[in-house]
N, C-alpha and C positions, 0 to 999 in steps of 0.2 A: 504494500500500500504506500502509496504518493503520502508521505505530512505535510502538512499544512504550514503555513508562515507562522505560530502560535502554538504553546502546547494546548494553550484552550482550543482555540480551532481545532488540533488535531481530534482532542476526545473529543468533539461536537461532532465532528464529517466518521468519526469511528461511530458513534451511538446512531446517529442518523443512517448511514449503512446499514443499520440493523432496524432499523422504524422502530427504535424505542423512544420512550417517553422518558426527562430526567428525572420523573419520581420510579419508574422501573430500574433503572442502570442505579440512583441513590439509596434503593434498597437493596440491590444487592451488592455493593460495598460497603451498606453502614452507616451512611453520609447523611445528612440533612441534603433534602431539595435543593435548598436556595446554596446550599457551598457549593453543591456542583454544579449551578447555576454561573455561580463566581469565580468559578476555575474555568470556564467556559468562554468567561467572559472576559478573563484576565486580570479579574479582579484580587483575583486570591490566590496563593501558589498552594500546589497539595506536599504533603508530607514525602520523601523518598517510598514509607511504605504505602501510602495511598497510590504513589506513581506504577510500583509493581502491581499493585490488586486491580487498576485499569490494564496494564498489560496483559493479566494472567484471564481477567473477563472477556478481554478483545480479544484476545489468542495473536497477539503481537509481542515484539522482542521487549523487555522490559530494558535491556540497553537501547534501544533506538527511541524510545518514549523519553527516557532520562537525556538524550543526546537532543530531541525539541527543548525539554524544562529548559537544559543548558543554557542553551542556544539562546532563548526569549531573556534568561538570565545575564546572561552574555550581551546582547544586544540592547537591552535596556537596563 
């Protein structure tokens, strides 16, 4: 899969690939709605181990997720 210019963007174009809703993907990580509304959004960075539990739900590389977080870290 192509990532996105954003780690939020990425997990957005990931959950929407799948026609979920972010109260479906927020329950099953654990998460409040509205934070993964915010990591979406760019509002909020997630924990290293929130960043694995999106990779290990998408079935993507849990280093290539951590290499977008970087990146947005990196760049701004």
């Amino acid at each position: 899969m192509k990532f996105e210019k954003t780690f939020g963007d990425t997990v957005k174009k990931l959950r929407e690939v799948k026609n979920l809703t972010l109260r479906e993907v927020a329950d099953v990580l654990k998460i409040d709605t509205s934070m993964l509304g915010k990591i979406e959004k760019n509002n909020r960075k997630p924990t290293e181990q929130l960043i694995e539990k999106f990779a290990k739900f998408f079935k993507v590389k849990g280093k290539d997720l951590k290499i977008a977080f970087l990146s947005d870290t990196v760049a701004y």
